[in-house]
N, C-alpha and C positions, 0 to 999 in steps of 0.2 A: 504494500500500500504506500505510495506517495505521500510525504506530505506538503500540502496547501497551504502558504503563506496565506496566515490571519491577518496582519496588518500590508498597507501599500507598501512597506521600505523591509520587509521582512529578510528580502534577497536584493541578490547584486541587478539580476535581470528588472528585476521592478524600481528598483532605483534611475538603473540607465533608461530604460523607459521613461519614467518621471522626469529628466532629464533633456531628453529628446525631445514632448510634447512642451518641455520649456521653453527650451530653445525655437522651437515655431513661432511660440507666442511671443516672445523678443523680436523675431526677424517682423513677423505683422505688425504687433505694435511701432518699432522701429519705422515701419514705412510709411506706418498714418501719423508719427509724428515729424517724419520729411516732409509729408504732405504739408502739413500745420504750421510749418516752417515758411515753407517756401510760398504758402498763402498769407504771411505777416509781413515778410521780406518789403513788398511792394508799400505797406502802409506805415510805415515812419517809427510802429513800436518796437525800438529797439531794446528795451527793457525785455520786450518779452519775447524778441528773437533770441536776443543773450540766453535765456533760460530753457528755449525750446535747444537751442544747438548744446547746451549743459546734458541735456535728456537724452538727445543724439546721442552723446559721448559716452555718459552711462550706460545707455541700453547696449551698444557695441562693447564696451568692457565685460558689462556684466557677460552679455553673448558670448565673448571667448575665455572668458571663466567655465560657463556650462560645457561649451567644447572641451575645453581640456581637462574636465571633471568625468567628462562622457569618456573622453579616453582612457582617463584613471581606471574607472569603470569598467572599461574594456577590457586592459590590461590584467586587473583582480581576477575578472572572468576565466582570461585566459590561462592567468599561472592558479589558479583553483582548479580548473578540469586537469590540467597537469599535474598537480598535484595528487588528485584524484583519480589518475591513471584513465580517466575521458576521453584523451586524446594526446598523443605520443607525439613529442618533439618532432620539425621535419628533418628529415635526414637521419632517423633510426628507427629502422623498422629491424625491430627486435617480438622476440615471442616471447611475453611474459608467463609462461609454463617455465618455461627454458630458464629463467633467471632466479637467481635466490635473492634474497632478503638484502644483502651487502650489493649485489651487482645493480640495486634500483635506486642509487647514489644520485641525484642530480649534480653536476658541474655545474658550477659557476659561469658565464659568459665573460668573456675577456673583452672591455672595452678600451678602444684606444681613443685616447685624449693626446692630442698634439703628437710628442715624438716618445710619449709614454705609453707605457700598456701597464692597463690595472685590473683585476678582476672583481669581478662585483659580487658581494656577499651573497 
């Protein structure tokens, strides 16, 4: 038997979900307020042009915050099913019959940064 996340943020899928539909709602909003803009523009309130291009600025911030939350997101997703033996690293196609308990070691990724190589925890 499955179980059924009780609450909307119970999992990583419903979170990124959560996330995504955010994000919509920023880009939409985002365009009705260029719209709002660009119809004040013409009539002299610049008080309140200042304040709509403030909003502009915001809503595009916050927007690649949720992006790169979503990617977080992604990321969790993906090192959890690996974790969880979901789905196998590319480039080892190994038969987990086959393997004992010590041979299911993850490696570390070796990233290089400039003319360094470090490995990541």
């Amino acid at each position: 038997m499955e179980n059924k996340p009780t609450t909307p943020f119970e999992d990583i899928e419903s979170a990124h979900e959560y996330l995504t539909l955010l994000g919509q709602v920023l880009l939409e909003c985002g365009e009705t307020v260029e719209a709002d803009l660009e119809a004040q523009q013409g009539r002299g309130l610049s008080r309140r042009v200042e304040a709509l291009r403030i909003v502009v600025y915001k809503l595009e911030r916050l927007g690649e915050h949720v992006k790169t939350s979503r990617r977080l997101l992604n990321d969790l997703r993906s090192l959890r099913r690996l974790l969880q033996d979901e789905r196998q690293p590319r480039g080892l196609a190994v038969d987990k019959a086959d393997c004992t308990c010590e041979e299911r070691v993850l490696v570390s990724p070796v990233v290089t940064v400039g003319a360094q190589q470090s490995t990541v925890p």
